[in-house]
BAMAR-135187 format. One record per residue (C-alpha): residue in one letter; x, y, z. Coordinates in nm, 4 decimals, decimal comma, padded with zeros to 6 digits. Example, Ala and Ser with C-alpha at 12.3 -4.5 7.8 and 13.67 -1.06 7.14 Angstrom:
2
+-----+----------+----------+----------+
| res |        x |        y |        z |
+-----+----------+----------+----------+
|   A |  01,2300 | -00,4500 |  00,7800 |
|   S |  01,3670 | -00,1060 |  00,7140 |
+-----+----------+----------+----------+
This chain:
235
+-----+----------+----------+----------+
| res |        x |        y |        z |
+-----+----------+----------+----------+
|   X |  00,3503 |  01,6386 |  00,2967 |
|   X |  00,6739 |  01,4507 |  00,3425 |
|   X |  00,7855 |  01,1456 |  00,1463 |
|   X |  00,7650 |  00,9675 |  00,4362 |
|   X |  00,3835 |  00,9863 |  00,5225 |
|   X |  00,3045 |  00,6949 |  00,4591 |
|   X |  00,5719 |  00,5219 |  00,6361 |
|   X |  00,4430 |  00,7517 |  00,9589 |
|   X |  00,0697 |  00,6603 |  00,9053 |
|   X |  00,1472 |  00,2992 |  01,0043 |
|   X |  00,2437 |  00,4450 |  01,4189 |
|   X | -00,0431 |  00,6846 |  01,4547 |
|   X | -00,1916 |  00,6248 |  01,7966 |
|   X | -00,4364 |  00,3079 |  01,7320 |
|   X | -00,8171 |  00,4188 |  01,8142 |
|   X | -01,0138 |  00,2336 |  02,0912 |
|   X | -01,2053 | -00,0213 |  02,2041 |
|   X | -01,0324 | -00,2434 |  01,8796 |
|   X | -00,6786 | -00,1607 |  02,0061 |
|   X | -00,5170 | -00,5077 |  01,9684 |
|   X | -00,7332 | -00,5494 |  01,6375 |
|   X | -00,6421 | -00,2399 |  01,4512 |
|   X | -00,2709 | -00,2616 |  01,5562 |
|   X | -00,2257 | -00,6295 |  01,3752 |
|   X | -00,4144 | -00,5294 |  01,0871 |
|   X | -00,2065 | -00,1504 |  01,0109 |
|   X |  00,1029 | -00,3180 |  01,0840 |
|   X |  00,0639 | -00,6386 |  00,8773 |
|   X | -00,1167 | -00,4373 |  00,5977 |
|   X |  00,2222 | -00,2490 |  00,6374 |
|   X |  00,4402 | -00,5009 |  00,5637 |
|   X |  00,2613 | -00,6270 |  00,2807 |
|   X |  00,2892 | -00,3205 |  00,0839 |
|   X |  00,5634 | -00,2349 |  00,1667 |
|   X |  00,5693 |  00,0570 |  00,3538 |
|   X |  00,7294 | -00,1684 |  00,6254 |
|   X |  01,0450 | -00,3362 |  00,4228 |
|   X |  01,1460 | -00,6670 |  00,4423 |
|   X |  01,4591 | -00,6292 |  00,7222 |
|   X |  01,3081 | -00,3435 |  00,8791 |
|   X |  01,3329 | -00,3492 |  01,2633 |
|   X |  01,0571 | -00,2079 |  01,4448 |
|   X |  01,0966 |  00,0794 |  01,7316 |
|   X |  01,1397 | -00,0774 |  02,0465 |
|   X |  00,8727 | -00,1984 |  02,2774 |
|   X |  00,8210 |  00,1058 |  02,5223 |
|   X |  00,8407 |  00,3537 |  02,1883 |
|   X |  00,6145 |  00,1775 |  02,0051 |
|   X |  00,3384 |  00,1356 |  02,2253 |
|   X |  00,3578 |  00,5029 |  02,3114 |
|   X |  00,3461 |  00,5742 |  01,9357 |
|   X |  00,0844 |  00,3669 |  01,8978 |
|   X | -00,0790 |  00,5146 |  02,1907 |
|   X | -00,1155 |  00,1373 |  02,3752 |
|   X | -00,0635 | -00,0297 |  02,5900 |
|   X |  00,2551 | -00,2977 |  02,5849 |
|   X |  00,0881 | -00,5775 |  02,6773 |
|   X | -00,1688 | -00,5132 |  02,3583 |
|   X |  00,1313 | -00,4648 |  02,1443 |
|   X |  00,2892 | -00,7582 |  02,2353 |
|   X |  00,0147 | -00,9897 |  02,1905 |
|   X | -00,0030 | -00,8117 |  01,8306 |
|   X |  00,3829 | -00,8803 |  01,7594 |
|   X |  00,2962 | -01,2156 |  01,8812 |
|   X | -00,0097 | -01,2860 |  01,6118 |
|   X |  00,2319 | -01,1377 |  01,3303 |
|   X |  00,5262 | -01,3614 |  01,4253 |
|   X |  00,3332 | -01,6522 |  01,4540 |
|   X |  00,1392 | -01,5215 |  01,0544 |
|   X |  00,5107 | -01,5007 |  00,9144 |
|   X |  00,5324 | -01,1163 |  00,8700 |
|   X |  00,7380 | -01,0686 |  01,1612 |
|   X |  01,0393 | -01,2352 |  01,3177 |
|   X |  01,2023 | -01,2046 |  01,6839 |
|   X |  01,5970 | -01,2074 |  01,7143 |
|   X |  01,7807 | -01,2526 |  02,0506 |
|   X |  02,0899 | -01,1310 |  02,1472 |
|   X |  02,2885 | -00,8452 |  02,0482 |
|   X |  02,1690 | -00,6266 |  01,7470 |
|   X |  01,8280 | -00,8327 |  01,8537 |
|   X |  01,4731 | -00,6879 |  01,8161 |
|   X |  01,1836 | -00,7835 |  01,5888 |
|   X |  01,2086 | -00,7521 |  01,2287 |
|   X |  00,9775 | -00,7604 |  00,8714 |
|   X |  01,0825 | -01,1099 |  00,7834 |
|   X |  01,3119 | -01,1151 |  00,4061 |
|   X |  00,9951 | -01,2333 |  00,2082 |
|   X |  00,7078 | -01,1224 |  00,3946 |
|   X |  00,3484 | -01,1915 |  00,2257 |
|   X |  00,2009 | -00,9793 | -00,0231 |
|   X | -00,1716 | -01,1289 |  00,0584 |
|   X | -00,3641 | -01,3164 |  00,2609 |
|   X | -00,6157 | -01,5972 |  00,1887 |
|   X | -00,6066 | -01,5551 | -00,1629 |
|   X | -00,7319 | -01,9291 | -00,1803 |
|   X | -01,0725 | -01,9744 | -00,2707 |
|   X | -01,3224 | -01,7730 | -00,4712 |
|   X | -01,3143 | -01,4083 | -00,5022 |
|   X | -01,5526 | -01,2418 | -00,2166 |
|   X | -01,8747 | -01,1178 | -00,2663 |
|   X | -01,7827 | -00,7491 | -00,2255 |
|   X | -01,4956 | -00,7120 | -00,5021 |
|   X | -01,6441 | -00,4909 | -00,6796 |
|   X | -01,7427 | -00,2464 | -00,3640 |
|   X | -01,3879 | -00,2835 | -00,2951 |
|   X | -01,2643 | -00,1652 | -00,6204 |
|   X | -01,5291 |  00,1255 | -00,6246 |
|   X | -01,3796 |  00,2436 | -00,2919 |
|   X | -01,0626 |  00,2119 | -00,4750 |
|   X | -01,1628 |  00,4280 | -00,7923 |
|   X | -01,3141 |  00,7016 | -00,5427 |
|   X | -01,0239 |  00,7799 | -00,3242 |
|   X | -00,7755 |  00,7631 | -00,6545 |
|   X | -01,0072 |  00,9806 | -00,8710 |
|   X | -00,9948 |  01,2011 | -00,5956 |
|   X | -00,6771 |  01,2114 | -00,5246 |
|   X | -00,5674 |  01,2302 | -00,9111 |
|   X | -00,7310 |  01,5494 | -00,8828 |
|   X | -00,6036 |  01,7207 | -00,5954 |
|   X | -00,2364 |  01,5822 | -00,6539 |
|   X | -00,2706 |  01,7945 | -00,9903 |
|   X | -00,3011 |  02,1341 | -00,8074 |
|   X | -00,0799 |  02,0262 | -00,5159 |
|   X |  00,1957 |  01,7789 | -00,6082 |
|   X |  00,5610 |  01,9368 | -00,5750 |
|   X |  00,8952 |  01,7821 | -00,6814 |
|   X |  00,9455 |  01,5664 | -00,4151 |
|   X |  00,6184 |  01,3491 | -00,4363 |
|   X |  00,6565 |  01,3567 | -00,8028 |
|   X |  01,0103 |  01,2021 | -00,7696 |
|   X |  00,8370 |  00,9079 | -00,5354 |
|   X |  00,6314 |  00,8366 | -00,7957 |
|   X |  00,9081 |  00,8121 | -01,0709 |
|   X |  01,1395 |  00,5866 | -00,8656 |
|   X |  00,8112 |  00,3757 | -00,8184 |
|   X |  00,8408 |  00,3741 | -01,1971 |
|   X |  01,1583 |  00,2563 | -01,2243 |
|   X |  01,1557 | -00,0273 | -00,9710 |
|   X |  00,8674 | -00,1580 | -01,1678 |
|   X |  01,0614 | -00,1284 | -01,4775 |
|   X |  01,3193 | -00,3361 | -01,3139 |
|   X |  01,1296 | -00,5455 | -01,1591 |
|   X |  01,2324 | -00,9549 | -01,1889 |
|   X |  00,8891 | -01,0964 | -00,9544 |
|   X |  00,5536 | -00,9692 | -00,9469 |
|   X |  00,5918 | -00,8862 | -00,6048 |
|   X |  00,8598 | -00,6517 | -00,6468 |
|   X |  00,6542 | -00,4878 | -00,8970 |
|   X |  00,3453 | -00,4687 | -00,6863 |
|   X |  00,5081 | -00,3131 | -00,4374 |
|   X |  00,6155 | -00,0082 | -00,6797 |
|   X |  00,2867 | -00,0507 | -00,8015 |
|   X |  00,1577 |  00,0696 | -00,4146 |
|   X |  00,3980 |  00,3068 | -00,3375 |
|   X |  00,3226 |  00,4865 | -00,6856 |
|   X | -00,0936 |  00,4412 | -00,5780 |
|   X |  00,0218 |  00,5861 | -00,2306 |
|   X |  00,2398 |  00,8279 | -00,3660 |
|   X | -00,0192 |  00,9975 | -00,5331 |
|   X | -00,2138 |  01,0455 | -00,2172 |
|   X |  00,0741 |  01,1731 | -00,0920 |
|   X |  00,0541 |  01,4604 | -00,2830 |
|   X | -00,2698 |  01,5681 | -00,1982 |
|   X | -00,0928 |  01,7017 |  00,1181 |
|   X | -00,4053 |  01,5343 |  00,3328 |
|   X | -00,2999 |  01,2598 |  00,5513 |
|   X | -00,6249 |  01,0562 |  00,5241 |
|   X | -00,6038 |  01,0310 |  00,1914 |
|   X | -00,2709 |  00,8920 |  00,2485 |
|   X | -00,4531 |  00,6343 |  00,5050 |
|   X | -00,7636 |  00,5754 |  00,3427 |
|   X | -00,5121 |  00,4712 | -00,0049 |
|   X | -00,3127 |  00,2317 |  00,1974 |
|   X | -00,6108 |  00,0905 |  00,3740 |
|   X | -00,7537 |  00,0062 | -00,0187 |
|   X | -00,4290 | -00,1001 | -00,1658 |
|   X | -00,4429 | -00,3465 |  00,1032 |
|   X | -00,7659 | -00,4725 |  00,0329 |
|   X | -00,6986 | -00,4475 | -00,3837 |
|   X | -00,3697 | -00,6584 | -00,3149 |
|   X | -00,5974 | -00,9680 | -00,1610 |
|   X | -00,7887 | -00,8985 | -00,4941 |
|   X | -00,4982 | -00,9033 | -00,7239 |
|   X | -00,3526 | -01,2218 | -00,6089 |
|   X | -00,6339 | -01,4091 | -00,7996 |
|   X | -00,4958 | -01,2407 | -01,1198 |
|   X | -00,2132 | -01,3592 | -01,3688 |
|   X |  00,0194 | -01,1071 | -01,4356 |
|   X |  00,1877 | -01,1388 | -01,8360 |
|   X |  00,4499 | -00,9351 | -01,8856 |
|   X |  00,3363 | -00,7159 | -02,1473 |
|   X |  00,0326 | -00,6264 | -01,9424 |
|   X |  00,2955 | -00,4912 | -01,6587 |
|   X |  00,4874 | -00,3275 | -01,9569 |
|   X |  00,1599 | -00,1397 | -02,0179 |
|   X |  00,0354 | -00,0723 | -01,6622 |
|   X |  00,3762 |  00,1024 | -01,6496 |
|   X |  00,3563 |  00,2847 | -01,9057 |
|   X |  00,0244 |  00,4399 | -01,8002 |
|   X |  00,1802 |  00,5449 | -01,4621 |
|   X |  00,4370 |  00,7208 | -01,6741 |
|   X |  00,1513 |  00,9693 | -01,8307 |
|   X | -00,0295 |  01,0201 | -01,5394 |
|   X |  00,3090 |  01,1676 | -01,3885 |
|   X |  00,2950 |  01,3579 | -01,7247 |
|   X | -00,0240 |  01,4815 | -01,6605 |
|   X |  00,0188 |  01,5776 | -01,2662 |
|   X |  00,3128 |  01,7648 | -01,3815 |
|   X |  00,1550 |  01,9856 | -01,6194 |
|   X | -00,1339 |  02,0302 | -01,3758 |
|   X | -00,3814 |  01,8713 | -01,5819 |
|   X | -00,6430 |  01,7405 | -01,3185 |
|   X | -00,9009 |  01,6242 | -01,5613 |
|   X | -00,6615 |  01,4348 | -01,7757 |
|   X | -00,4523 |  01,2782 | -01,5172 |
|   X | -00,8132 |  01,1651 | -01,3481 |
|   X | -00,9397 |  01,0314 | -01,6815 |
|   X | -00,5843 |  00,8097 | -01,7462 |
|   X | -00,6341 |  00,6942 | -01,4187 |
|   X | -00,9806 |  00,6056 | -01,4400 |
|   X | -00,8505 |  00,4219 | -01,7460 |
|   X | -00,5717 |  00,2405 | -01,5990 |
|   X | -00,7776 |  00,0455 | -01,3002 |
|   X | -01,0537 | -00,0445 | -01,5335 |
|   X | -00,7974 | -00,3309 | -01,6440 |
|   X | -00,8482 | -00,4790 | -01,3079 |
|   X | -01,2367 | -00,4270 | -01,2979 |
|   X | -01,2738 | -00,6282 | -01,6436 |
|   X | -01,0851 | -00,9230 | -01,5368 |
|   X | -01,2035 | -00,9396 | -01,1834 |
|   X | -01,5586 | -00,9230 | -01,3579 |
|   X | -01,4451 | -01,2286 | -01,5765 |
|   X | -01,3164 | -01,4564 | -01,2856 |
|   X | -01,6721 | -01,3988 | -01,1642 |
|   X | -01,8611 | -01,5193 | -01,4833 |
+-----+----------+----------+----------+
């Protein structure tokens, strides 16, 4: 699987009868992780809604809803077109109490990275294992959280990735998503991140030696962080 599956996940035809639906939430989940960069311009209209596999009056009512949320912006003129705004969100209604389904959420999460953990062991080649180590290094150099959350989901994603099955790659973007709003409620010290990183580090370690049941149990490790102090903000 390319490095760029994720990246062509987000402009898979969109499925009926939620057409308008599905195409705000995959391309604003998108943006939030990531996989759509701040400055990135979008394909134009007539491409897009082919890719998408709509029609353009459906995706411009969606580039309308994500302009007017503050993930997307419309430029006139020459070198115009519509673009991931500089800072777009990282997540969405994080006001308010955590919902009532966290921790269904973050089993989802545990089963499609367990999974995957596994699979990437037998399949992972070079490439994806190079995706995960720049991920790596931008969180090491990472200045916001932000920045570092979005290495943190493109490592998550990456190891889909090397599964080689594309809805794996889907269903782990779809989660991330859905983790992110969790994660928002969360402080972040810096020695934690430090740590988190490290972790990531020796699960590469582990996919690269083909060690499926070791790289699965580090993992398993490593979002169990997230469980204990979502499980405290609930007390």
């Amino acid at each position: 699987m390319s490095r760029d599956s994720a990246f062509t996940a987000v402009f898979e035809p969109v499925q009926a009868p939620t057409t308008f639906e599905e195409t705000v939430e995959r391309l604003g989940t998108a943006i939030r992780l990531g996989i759509l960069g701040a400055g990135t311009r979008l394909p134009p209209e007539r491409d897009l809604a082919d890719q998408l596999g709509i029609s353009r009056s459906t995706l411009r009512q969606a580039i309308t809803t994500l302009v007017q949320s503050g993930h997307l912006e419309s430029v006139r003129g020459r070198g115009g077109g519509t673009f991931v705004v500089p800072e777009p969100p990282l997540a969405e209604g994080v006001a308010g109490p955590l919902p009532d389904d966290w921790h269904e959420i973050y089993d989802t999460r545990v089963a499609i990275e367990c999974g995957s953990a596994m699979l990437a062991a037998e399949r992972a080649d070079p490439d994806t294992l190079a995706l995960m180590r720049e991920s790596v290094q931008r969180m090491d150099a990472a200045v916001e959280f932000d920045d570092y959350r979005r290495g943190d989901i493109r490592f998550h994603i990456a190891v889909a990735q090397a599964t080689g099955v594309g809805r794996l790659v889907s269903l782990m973007t779809e989660v991330q998503g859905e983790i992110s709003e969790l994660i928002a409620h969360i402080a972040h010290p810096n020695e934690v991140l430090t740590h988190s990183n490290a972790e990531h580090q020796r699960i590469i370690e582990a996919l690269e030696r083909r060690d499926g049941p070791r790289a699965v149990r580090l993992l398993r490790r490593h979002l169990e962080g997230t469980e204990h102090i979502l499980a405290g903000l609930m007390r």
